[in-house]
C-alpha positions as CSV (number, residue, x, y, z in Angstrom):
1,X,-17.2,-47.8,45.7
2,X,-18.9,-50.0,43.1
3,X,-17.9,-49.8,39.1
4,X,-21.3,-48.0,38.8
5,X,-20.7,-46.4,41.8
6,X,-17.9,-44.6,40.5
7,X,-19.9,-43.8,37.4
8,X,-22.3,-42.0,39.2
9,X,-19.8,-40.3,41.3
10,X,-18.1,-38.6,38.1
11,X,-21.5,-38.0,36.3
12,X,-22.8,-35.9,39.2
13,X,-19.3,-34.0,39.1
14,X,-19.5,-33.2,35.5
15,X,-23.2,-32.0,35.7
16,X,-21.5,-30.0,38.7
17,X,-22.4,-31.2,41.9
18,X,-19.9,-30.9,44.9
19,X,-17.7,-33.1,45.3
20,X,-18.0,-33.8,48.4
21,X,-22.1,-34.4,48.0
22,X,-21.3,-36.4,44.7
23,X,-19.1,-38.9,46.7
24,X,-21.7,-39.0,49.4
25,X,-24.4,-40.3,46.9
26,X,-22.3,-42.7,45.1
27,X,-21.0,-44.1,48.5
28,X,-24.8,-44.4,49.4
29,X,-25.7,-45.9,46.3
30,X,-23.8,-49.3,46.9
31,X,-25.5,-51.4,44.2
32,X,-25.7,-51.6,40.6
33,X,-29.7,-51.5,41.2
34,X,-29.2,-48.1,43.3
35,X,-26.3,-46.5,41.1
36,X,-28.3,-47.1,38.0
37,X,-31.6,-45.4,39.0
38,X,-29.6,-42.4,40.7
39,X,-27.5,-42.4,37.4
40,X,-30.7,-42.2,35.1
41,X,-32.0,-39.4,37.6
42,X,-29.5,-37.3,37.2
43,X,-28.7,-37.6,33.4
44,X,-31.9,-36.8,32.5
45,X,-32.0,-33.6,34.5
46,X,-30.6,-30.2,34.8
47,X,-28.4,-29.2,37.8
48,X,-31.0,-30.2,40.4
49,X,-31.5,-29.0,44.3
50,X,-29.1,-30.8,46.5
51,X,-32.4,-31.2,48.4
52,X,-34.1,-33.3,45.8
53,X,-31.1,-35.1,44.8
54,X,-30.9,-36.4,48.1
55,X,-34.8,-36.9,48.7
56,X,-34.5,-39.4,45.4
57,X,-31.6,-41.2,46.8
58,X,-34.1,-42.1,49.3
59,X,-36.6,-43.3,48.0
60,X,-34.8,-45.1,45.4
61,X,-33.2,-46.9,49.0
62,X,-36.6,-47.0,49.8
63,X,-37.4,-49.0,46.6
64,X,-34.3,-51.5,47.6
65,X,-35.2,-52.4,50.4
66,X,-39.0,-52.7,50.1
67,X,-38.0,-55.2,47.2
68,X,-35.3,-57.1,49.2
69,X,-38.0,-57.7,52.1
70,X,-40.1,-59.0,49.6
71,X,-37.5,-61.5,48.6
72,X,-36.8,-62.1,51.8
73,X,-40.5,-63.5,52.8
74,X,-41.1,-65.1,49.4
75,X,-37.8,-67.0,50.3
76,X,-39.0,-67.9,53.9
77,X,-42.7,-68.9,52.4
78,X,-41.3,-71.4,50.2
79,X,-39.3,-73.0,53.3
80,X,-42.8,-72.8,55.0
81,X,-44.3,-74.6,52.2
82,X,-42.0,-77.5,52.0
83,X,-42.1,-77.9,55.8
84,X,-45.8,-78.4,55.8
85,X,-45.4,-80.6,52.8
86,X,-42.8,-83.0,54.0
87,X,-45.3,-82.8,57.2
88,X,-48.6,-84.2,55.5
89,X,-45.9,-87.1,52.9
């Protein structure tokens, strides 16, 4: 696990999540990006359903990856772009 990882992992314990589910989470939440949205999530809220703990790590993957992709194919438009412009020089 991650430095922030591991912060999650023993904020969900002291709020009292399982163990087991609070290592689960912070494994799953492999970035500082990741760990520091879950982390906000659960400090500002009560004890929450396993169920919706779980359904935020989600989307908050979600989130990652939607803005990774978009990195991605920004990245591979720009290569696109110089190609056609070292075409037409």
């Amino acid at each position: 696990m991650t430095e922030k990882s591991e912060l999650l992992y023993k904020l969900m314990l002291r709020k009292g999540y399982p163990e087991a589910f609070s290592r689960i989470i912070a494994i799953e939440m492999s970035t500082d990006f990741t760990a520091d949205r879950m982390m906000s999530y659960i400090a500002r809220n009560d004890l929450r359903p396993l169920e919706e703990v779980a359904d935020e790590m989600l989307a908050i993957q979600s989130d990652r990856d939607r803005i990774r992709d978009k990195h991605i194919a920004e990245h591979a438009e720009a290569k696109i772009n110089d190609l056609y412009r070292n075409l037409n020089e």
